[in-house]
N, C-alpha and C positions, 0 to 999 in steps of 0.2 A: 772823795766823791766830787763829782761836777761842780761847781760852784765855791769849793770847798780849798782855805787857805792850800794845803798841802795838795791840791791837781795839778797845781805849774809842774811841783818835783816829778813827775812822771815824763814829764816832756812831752813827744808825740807820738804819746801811748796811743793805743787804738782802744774804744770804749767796746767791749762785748757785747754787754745789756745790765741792768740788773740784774744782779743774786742774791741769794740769801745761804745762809751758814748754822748749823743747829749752835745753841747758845742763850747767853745770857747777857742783855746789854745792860748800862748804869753810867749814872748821871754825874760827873763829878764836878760840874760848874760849868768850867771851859771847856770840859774834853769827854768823850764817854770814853768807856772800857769796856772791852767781851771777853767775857769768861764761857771758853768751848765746853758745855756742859749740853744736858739734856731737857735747860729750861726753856727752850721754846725754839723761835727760827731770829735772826738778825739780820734787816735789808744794807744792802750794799751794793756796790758798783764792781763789775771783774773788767777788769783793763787787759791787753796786752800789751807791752811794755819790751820791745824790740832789743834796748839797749840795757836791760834790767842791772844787770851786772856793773855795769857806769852807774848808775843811778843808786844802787843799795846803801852807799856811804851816806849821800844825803838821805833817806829816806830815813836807815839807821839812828841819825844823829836827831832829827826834830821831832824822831818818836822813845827818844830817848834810850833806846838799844845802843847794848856793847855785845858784838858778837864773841867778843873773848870773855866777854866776861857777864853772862845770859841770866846769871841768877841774882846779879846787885843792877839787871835794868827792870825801869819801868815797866816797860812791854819789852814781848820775845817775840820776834817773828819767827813766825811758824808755820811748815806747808799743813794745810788741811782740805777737806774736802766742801768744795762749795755746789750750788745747784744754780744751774744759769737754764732757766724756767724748768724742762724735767731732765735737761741733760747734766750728770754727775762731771765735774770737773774738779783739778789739783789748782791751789792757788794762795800765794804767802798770804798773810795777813797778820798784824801785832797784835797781841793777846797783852791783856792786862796781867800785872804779875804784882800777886796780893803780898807775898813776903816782903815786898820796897814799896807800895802802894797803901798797905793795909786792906784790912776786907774787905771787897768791893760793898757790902751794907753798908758802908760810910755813906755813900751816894745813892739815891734812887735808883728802884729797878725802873727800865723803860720797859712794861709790858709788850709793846708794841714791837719792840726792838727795832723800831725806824726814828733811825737820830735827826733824819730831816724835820718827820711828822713833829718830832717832840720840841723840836725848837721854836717848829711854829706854833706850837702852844704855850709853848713858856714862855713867848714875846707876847704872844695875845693880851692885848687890855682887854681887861674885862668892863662892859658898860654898865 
């Protein structure tokens, strides 16, 4: 997402708008995980991404994806279906993968499913 270590590796992707994806987000310190289930909705950012294809090795690599080898990576990228406000659209995205991660219950659920909302509350001092 905008702001976010990993929006260089896109290049001069084009930002759609915001989306959101049916799912289940979780807290795992440094990094959240979605698990595409029927727990609620997940905000994100839908990019288009011109030279996608150049780009998947790095993207692959600092999300810890091996496309040969999809069941000993951390996340899989995956095509699914997202919602860019009520228009249905196709769009990859990494999925956490609990067999090398262990159960996403390790970490907090984000109700909210907004990783931005939720950071700014976990930075929050409390007065």
């Amino acid at each position: 997402m905008t702001g976010f270590s990993r929006r260089p590796l896109l290049g001069a992707a084009a930002l759609e708008g915001a989306a959101r994806v049916r799912g289940s987000l979780y807290d795992f310190g440094e990094y959240p995980g979605i698990i595409l289930d029927d727990g609620g909705w997940v905000s994100g950012e839908l990019y288009r991404v011109p030279d996608l294809a150049a780009r998947l090795p790095a993207l692959d690599t600092v999300e810890w994806y091996d496309p040969a080898d999809p069941e000993k990576s951390l996340y899989v990228r995956r095509e699914t279906g997202v919602l860019l406000g009520s228009d249905a659209r196709a769009a990859w995205i990494y999925v956490y993968n609990p067999a090398i991660g262990g159960v996403p219950e390790r970490g907090s659920w984000i109700e909210s499913g907004d990783w931005r909302a939720h950071l700014a509350g976990r930075r929050a001092v409390p007065r």
